[in-house]
TILOTI-204176 format. One record per residue (C-alpha): residue in three letters; x, y, z. Coordinates in Angstrom, 3 decimals, always signed. Last residue first. Layout:
N
residuo, x, y, z
Ala, X, Y, Z
...
END
This chain:
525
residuo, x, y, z
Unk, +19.977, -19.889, -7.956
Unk, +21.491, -21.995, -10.437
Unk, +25.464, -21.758, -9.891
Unk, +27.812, -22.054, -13.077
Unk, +31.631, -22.143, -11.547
Unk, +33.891, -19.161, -12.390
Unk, +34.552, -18.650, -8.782
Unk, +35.793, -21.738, -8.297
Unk, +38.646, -21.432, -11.058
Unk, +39.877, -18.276, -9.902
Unk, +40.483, -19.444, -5.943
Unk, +41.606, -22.554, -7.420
Unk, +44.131, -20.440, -9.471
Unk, +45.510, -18.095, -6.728
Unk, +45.930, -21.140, -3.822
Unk, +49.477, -21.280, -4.784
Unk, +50.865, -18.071, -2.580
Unk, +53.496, -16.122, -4.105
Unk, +51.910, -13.015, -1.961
Unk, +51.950, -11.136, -5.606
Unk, +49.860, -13.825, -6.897
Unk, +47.244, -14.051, -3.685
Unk, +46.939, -10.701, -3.673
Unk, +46.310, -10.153, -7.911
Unk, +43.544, -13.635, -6.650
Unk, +41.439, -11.386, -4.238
Unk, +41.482, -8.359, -6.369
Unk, +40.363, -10.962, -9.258
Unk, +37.258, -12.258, -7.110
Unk, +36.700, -8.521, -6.350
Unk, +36.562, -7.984, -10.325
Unk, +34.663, -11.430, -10.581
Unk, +31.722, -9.484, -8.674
Unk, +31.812, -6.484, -9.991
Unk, +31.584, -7.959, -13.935
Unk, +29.010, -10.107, -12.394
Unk, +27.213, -7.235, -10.633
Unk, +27.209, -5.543, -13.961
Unk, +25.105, -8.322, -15.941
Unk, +25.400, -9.932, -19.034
Unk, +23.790, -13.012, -19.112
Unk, +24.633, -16.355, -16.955
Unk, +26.999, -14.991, -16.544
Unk, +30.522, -14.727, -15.436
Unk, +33.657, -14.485, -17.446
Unk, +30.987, -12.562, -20.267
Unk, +30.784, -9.953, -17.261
Unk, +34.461, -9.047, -17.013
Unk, +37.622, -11.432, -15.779
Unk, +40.509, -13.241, -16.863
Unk, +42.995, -13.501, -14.939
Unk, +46.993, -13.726, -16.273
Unk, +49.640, -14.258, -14.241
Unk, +49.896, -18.053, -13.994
Unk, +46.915, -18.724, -17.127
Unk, +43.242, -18.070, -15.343
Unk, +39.915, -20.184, -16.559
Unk, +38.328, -17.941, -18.988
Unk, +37.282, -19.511, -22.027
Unk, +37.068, -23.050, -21.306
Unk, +34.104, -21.971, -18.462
Unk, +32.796, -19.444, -20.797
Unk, +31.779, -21.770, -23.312
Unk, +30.769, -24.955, -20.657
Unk, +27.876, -23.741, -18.437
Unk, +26.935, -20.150, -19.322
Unk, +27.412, -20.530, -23.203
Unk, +26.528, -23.743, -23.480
Unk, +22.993, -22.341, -25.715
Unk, +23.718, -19.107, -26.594
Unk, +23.571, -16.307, -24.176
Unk, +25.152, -13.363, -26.001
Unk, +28.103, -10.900, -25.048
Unk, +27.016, -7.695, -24.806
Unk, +29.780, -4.620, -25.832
Unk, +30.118, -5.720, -29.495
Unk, +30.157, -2.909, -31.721
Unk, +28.859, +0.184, -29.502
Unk, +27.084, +2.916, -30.649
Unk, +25.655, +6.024, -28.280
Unk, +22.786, +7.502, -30.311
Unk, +21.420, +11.081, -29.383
Unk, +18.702, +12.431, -30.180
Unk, +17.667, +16.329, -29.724
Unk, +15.009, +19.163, -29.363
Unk, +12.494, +15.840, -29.590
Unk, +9.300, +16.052, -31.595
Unk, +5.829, +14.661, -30.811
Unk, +4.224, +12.480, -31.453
Unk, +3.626, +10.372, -29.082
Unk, +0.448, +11.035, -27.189
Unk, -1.130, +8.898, -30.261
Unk, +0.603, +5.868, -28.584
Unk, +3.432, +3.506, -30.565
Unk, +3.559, +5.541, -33.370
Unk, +6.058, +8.120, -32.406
Unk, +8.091, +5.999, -31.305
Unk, +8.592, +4.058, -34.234
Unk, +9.500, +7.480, -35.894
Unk, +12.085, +8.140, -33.335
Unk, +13.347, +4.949, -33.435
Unk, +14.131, +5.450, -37.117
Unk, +15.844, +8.678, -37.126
Unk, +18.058, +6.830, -34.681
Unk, +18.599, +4.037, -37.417
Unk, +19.029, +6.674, -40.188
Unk, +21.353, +8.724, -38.397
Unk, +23.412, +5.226, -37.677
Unk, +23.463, +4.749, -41.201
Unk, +24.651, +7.637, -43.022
Unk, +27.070, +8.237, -39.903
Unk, +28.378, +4.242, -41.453
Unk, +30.681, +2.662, -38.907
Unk, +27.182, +1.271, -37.041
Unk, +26.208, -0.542, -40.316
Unk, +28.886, -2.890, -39.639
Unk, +27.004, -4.772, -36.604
Unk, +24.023, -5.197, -39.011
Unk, +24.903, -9.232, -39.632
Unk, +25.302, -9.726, -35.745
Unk, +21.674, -8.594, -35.216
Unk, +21.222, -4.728, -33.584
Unk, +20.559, -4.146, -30.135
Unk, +18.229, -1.153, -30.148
Unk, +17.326, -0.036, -26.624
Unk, +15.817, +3.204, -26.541
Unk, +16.482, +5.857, -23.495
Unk, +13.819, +8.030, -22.812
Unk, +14.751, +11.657, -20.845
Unk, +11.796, +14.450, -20.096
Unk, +13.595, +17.429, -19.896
Unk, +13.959, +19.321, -16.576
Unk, +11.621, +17.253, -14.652
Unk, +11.535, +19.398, -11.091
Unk, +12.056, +17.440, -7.733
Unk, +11.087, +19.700, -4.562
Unk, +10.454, +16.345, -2.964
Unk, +11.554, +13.561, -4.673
Unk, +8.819, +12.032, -7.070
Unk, +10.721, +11.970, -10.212
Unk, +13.908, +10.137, -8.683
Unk, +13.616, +6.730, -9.364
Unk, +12.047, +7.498, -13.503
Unk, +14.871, +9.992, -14.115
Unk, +15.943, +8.243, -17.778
Unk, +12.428, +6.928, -18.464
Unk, +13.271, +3.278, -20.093
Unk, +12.501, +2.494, -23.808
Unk, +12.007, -1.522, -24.951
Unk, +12.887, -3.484, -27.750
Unk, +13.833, -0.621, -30.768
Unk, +12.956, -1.029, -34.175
Unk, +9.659, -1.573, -33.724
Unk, +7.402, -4.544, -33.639
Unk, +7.412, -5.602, -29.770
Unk, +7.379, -2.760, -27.566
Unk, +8.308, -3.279, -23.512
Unk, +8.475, -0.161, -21.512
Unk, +10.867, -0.104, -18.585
Unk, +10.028, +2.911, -15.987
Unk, +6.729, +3.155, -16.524
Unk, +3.701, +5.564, -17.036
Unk, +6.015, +9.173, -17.094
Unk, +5.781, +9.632, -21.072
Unk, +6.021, +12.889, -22.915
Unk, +6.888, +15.239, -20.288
Unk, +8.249, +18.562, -22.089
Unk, +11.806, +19.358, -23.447
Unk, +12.145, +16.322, -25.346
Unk, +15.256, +14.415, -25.356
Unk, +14.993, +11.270, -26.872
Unk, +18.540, +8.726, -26.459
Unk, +18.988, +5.846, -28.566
Unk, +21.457, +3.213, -27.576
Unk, +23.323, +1.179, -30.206
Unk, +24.019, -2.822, -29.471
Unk, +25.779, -5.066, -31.550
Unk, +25.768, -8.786, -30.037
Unk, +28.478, -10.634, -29.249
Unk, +29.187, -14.121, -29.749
Unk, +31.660, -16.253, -27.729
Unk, +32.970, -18.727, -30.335
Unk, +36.436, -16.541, -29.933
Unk, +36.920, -16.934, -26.396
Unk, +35.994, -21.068, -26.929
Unk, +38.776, -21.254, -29.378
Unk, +41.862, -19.135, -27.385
Unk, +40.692, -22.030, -24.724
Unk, +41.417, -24.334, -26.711
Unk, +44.572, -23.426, -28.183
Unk, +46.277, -22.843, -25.304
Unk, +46.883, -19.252, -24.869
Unk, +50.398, -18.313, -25.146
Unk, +49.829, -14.645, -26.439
Unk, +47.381, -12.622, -24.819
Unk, +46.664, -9.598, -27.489
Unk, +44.199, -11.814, -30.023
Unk, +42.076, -13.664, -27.482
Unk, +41.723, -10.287, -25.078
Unk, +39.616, -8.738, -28.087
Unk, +37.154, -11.612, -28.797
Unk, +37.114, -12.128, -24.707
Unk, +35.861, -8.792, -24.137
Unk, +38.323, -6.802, -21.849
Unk, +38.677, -6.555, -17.987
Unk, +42.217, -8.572, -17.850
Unk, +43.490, -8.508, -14.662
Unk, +47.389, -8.808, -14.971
Unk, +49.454, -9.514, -12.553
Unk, +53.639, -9.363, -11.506
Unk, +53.370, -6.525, -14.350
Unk, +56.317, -5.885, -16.611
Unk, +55.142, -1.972, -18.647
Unk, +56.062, -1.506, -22.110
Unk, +55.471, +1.740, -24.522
Unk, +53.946, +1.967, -27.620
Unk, +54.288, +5.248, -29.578
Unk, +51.900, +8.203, -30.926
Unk, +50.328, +9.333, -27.808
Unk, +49.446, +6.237, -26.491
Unk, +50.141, +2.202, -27.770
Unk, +50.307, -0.531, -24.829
Unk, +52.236, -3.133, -24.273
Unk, +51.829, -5.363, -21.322
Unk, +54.680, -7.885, -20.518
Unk, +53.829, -10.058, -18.040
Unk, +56.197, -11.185, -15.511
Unk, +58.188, -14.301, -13.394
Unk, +58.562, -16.528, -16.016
Unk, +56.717, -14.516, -19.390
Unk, +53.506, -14.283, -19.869
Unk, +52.846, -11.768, -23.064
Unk, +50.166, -9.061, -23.023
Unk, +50.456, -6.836, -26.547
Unk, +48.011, -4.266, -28.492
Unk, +46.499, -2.815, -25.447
Unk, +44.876, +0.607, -26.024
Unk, +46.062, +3.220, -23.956
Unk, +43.651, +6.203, -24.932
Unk, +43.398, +6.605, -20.992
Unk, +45.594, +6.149, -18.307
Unk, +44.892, +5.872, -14.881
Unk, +48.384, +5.216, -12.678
Unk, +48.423, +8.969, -12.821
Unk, +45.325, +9.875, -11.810
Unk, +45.614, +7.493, -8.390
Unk, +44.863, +9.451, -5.954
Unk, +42.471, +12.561, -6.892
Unk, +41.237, +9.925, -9.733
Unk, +39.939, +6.859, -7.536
Unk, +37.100, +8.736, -5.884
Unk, +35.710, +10.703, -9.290
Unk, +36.137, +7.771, -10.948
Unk, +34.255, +5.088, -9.182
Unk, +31.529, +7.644, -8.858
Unk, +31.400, +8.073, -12.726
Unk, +31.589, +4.013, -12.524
Unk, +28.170, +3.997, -10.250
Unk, +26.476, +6.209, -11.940
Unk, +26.860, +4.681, -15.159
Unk, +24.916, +1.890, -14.086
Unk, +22.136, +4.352, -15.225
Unk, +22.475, +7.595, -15.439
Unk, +19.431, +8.441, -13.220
Unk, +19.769, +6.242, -10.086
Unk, +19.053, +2.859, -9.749
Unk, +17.567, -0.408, -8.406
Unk, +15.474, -3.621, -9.314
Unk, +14.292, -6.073, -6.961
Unk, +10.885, -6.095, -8.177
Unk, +11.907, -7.379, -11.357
Unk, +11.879, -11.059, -9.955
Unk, +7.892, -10.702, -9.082
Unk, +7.311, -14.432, -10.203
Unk, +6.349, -14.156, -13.213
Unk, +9.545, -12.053, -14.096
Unk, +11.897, -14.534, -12.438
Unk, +10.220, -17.537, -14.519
Unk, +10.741, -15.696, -17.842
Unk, +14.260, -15.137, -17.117
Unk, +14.886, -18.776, -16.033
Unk, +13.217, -19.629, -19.197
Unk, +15.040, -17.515, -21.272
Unk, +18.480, -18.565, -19.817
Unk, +17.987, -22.170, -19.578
Unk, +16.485, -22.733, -23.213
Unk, +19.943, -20.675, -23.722
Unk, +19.084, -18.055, -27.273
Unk, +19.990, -18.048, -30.111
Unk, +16.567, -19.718, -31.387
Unk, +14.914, -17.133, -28.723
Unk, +16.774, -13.786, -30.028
Unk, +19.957, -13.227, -28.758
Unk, +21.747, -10.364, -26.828
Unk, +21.170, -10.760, -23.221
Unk, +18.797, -8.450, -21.598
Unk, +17.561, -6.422, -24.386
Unk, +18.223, -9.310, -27.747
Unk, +16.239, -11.562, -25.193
Unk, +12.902, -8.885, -24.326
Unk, +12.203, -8.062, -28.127
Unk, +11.968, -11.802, -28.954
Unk, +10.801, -12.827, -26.065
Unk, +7.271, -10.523, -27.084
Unk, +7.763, -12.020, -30.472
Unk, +7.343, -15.759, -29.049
Unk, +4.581, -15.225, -27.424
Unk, +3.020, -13.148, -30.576
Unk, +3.386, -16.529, -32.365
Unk, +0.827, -18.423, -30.513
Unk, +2.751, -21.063, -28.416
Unk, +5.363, -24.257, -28.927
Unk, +7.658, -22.545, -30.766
Unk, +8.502, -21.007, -26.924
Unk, +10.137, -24.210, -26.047
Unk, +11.896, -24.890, -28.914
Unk, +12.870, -21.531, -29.418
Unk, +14.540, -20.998, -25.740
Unk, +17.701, -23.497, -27.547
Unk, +19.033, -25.861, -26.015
Unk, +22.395, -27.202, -24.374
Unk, +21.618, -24.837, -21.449
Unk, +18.796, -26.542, -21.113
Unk, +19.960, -30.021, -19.926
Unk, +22.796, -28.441, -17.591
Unk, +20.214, -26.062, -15.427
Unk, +17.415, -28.708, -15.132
Unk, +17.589, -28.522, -11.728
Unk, +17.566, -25.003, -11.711
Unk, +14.612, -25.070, -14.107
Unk, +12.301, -27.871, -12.222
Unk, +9.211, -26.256, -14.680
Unk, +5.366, -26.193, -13.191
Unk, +6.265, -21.895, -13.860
Unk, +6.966, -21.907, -17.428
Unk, +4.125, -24.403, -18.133
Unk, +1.595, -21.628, -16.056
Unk, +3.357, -18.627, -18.170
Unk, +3.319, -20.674, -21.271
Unk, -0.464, -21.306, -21.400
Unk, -1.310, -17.699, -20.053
Unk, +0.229, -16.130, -23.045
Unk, -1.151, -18.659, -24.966
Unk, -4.929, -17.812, -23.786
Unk, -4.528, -14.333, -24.717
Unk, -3.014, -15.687, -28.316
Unk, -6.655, -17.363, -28.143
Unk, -8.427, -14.722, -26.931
Unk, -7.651, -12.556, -29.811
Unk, -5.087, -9.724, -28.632
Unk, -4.837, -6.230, -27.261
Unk, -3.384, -7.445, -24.149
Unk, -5.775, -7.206, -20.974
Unk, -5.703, -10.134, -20.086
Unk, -1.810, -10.604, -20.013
Unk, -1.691, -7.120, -17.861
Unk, -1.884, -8.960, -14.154
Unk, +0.930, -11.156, -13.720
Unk, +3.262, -10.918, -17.367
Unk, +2.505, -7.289, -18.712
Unk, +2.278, -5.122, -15.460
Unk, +0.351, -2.389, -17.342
Unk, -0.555, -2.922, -20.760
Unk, -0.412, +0.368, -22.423
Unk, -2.529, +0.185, -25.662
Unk, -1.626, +1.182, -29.512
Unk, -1.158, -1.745, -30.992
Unk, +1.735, -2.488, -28.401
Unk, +2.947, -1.091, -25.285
Unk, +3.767, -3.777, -22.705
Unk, +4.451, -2.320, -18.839
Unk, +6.800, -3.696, -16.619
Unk, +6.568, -3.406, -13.058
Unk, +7.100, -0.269, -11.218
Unk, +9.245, +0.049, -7.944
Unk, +12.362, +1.057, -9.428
Unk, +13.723, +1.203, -5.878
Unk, +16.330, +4.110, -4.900
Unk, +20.100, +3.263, -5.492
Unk, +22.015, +4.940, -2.637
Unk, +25.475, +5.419, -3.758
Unk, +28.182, +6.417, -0.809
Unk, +31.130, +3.913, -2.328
Unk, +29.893, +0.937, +0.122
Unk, +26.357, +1.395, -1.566
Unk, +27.326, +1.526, -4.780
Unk, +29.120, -1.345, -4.020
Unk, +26.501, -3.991, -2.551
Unk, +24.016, -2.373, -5.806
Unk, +26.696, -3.563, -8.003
Unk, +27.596, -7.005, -6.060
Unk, +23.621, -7.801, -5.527
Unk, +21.400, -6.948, -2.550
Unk, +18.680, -4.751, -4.739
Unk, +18.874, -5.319, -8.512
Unk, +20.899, -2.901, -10.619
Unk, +19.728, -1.155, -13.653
Unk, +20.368, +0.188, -16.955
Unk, +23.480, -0.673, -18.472
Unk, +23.432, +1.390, -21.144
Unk, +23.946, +4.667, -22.734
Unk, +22.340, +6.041, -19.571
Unk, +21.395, +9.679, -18.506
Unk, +22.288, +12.499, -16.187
Unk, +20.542, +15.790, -16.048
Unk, +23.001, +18.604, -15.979
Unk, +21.778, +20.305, -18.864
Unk, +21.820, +16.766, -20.893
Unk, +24.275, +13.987, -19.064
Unk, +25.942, +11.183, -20.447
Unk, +26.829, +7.969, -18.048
Unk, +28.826, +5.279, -19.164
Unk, +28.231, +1.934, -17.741
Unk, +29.285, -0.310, -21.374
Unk, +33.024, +1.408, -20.759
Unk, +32.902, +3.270, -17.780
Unk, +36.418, +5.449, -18.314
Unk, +37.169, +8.223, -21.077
Unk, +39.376, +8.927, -23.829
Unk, +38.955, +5.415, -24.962
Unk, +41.862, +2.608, -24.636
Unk, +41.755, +1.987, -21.109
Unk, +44.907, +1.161, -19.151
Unk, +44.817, +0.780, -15.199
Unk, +48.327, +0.596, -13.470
Unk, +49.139, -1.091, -10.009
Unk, +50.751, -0.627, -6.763
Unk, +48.005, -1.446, -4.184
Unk, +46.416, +0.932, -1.720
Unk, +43.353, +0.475, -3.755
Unk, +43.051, -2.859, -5.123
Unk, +39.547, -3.314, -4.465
Unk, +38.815, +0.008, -6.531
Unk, +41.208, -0.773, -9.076
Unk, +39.199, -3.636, -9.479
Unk, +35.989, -2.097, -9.513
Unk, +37.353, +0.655, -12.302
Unk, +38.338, -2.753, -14.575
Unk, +34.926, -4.155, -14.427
Unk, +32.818, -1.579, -14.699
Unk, +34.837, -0.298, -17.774
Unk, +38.890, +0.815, -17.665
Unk, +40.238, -2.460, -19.694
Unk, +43.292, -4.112, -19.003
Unk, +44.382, -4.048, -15.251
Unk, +48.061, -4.152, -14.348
Unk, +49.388, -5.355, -10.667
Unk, +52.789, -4.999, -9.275
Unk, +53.812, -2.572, -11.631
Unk, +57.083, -1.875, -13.585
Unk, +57.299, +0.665, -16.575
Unk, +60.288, -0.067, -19.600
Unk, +59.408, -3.063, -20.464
Unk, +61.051, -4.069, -23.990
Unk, +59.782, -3.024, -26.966
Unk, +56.408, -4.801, -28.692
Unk, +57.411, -5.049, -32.700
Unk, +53.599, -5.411, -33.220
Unk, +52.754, -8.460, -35.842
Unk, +48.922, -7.655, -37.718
Unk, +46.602, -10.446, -36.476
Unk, +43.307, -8.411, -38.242
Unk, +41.759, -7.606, -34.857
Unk, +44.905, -6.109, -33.296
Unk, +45.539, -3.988, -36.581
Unk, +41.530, -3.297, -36.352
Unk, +42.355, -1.725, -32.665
Unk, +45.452, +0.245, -34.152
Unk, +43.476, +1.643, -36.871
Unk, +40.312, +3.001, -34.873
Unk, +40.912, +6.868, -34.701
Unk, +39.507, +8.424, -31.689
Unk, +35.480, +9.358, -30.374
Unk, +32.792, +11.635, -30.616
Unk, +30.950, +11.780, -33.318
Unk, +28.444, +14.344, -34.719
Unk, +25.417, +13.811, -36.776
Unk, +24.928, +16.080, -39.358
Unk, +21.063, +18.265, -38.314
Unk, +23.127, +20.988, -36.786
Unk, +22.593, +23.922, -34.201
Unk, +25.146, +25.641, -33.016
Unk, +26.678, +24.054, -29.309
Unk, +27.451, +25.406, -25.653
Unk, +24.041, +24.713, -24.659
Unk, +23.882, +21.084, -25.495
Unk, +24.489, +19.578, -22.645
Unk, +27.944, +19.405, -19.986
Unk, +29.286, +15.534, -21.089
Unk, +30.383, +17.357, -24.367
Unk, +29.167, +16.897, -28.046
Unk, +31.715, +17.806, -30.506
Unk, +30.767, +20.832, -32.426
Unk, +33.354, +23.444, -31.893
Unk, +35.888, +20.607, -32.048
Unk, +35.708, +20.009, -35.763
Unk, +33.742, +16.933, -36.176
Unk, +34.598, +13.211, -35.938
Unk, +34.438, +10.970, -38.940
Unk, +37.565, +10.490, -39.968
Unk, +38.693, +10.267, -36.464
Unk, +37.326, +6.571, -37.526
Unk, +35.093, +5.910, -33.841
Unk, +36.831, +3.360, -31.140
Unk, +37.524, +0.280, -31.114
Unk, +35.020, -2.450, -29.509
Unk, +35.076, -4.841, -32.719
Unk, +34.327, -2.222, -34.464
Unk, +32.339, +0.687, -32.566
Unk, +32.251, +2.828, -29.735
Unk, +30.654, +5.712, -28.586
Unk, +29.024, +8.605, -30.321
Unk, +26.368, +10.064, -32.696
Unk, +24.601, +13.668, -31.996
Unk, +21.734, +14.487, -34.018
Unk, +20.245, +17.266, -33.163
Unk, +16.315, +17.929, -34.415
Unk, +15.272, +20.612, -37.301
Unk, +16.135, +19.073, -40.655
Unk, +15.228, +16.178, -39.696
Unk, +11.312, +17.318, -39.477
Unk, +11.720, +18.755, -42.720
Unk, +12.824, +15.684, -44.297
Unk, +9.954, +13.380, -43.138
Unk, +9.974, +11.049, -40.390
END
């Protein structure tokens, strides 16, 4: 994109990065400029990126092992929850009625389901979609959330052609030589002749590389955009189990299940929010970030540092909703084992790219797959809601997914580079069809270090498994408990598990840890 073009289009950078922490306030600009939740009306022009977020020094204190003096408890609560994403807003959702205390250490709640919004028109920094019957769609339902059907299968664009439906009736019609034509169709009939389930154990162990190696090249690079999307690795990374279960549940019509509402999965924890908050505000803190959780007898200490100081609260619980690489270094007492297989859990970096243009651009599909950029796939932000009656496209909304390798995760503290990365997509984008180029009024790019944790092979069924099994008082829950990718319904789903088990604990009952224990068994269904 050339230098006058840049000069024109908002850049607004946000979220958070390093090792989950939030932005350096180093970085953030004066408070006339900071992007808001409301659009971009109340704003001056600017071509600097500006980010949004709080200083990151206590979170890389926790990271580096430094020793907290952690005061004595000063707070009681029956039940405290770590971690105020999808995960930790369910809970205090099935805990309602309950005495307990959520801590979250950003300035805001949703975590990896946050939900942005342009002139009132909501939009998704991740966490796209739902599928119809499962624990996310089951609650957004039960909280007064109707997700519409996405409806659309998924189109490939590549060398300049839209592929409609790319993996039951678009393989033929892929720009390709008849032979890489003839490996697509190769691999989906081998895929689909394949005992997976029963095979669950055997290819976990392996990598999705040595079965895909096995095919034209461009087979492999269309997985290759579609893994580091869905679950964070590329195919030698990746669970033989995981990609081919994928790839089977696509062939099969899989993604016609899916579900949402403009926003994202973020509609579903902004909901959360608004009906826990007229209650419970005070027992929902934010900028709270958890340095300290120690088991003690008949407690757990939680510290927590806010507004300058740390402060102490003795739970008779603790749910903790928090990436395994952070809750491994502020649990003390884990056994060394499993404080091993939380930190061999790998998580991928994972920026989100958001195109606003003021004019339809692109309507054709909802998830649009595009192998040799520098983004995987682009999603229209309104796509189940367009054809409402009496529905009017304000701005056309397309939200880029750009999960980053492990080696690149630093280049997301750098404004320099995350500018250049969104400037980037935009570019790529603008390539992909002729129809495409043209300008956005503004991008923004929502960062996050390590939100998606990354199905290796023995990830799903023996990593995790070590990882998360409960201590007394201690649960450990959130998607990477779960699997076998990351997925919101799990982090729902092991959320009401943990409501379940906090009851159980507080009603001195012994069934708490079988209860925990079962639930975190790998199922192939």
């Amino acid at each position: 994109m050339s230098h006058s073009r840049r000069e024109f289009i908002r850049f607004v950078v946000a979220g958070s990065v390093a090792s989950g922490c939030p932005v350096d306030a180093a970085l953030i600009a004066s408070p006339d400029s900071r992007p808001t939740n409301s659009g971009s009306a109340d704003r001056k022009p600017s071509d600097s990126p500006r980010v949004d977020g709080e200083h990151f020094e206590i979170c890389h204190q926790v990271r580096d092992g430094h020793h907290f003096d952690l005061p004595a408890a000063n707070l009681k609560a029956d039940v405290v929850i770590v971690g105020g994403g999808v995960a930790g807003l369910s809970a205090a959702y099935f805990l309602r009625g309950k005495d307990w205390l959520l801590l979250e250490k950003e300035d805001h709640f949703g975590g990896n389901a946050y939900q942005e919004e342009f002139d009132g028109q909501p939009f998704a920094t991740g966490s796209a979609y739902a599928y119809r019957g499962d624990e996310g769609d089951v609650l957004a339902s039960e909280i007064g959330l109707k997700l519409p059907m996405v409806n659309m299968p998924d189109p490939t664009l590549v060398n300049k052609t839209y592929v409609p439906d790319t993996w039951k009736t678009g393989i033929t019609q892929l720009p390709y030589s008849k032979e890489v034509v003839a490996s697509f169709l190769k691999f989906r009939e081998d895929v689909l002749k394949m005992k997976i389930n029963e095979r669950m154990a055997e290819l976990d162990a392996l990598p999705f590389s040595q079965f895909t190696g096995a095919y034209t090249p461009e087979v492999q690079q269309w997985w290759d955009i579609f893994g580091p999307s869905n679950w964070g690795a590329t195919a030698p990374d990746t669970s033989a189990f995981i990609g081919l279960y994928n790839a089977r549940d696509i062939f099969t019509g899989g993604d016609g299940k899916r579900a949402i509402l403009p926003g994202g999965l973020g509609c579903i924890t902004h909901k959360l929010v608004e009906i826990l908050q007229p209650k419970y505000k005070e027992r929902m803190l934010g900028e709270a970030a958890v340095v300290g959780v120690v088991q003690k007898k008949d407690a757990v200490d939680v510290t927590y540092f806010r507004e300058g100081k740390l402060a102490t609260v003795a739970a008779k619980a603790v749910l903790m909703c928090t990436p395994k690489h952070i809750t491994s270094r502020i649990v003390e007492g884990l056994p060394a084992e499993q404080r091993t297989a939380m930190r061999r859990t790998r998580y991928a970096p994972y920026p989100v790219v958001n195109l606003i243009f003021d004019k339809p651009v692109y309507n054709r599909g909802y998830d649009n797959w595009c192998p040799g950029n520098s983004f995987t796939d682009f999603i229209v932000a309104d796509w189940t809601v367009r054809n409402n009656p009496g529905y009017k496209q304000k701005n056309n909304i397309l939200s880029f997914y750009t999960p980053l390798r492990e080696e690149f995760r630093s280049t997301l503290l750098e404004e320099a580079d995350c500018k250049t990365l969104a400037a980037r997509v935009l570019t790529d984008f603008q390539r992909v069809l002729p129809e495409f180029n043209v300008d956005p009024i503004e991008v923004r790019i929502y960062r996050r270090g390590h939100p998606m944790f990354m199905s290796t092979p023995g990830q799903y069924t023996k990593n995790r498994i070590a990882a998360a099994h409960p201590m007394d008082r201690i649960y450990f829950g959130g998607n990477d408990s779960g699997g076998p990718e990351s997925l919101t319904s799990e982090a729902v789903r092991l959320s009401q598990v943990g409501a379940e088990w906090a009851n159980l604990i507080l009603a001195g009952k012994p069934s708490a840890k079988e209860l925990a224990e079962k639930a975190l068994a790998a199922v192939a269904d």
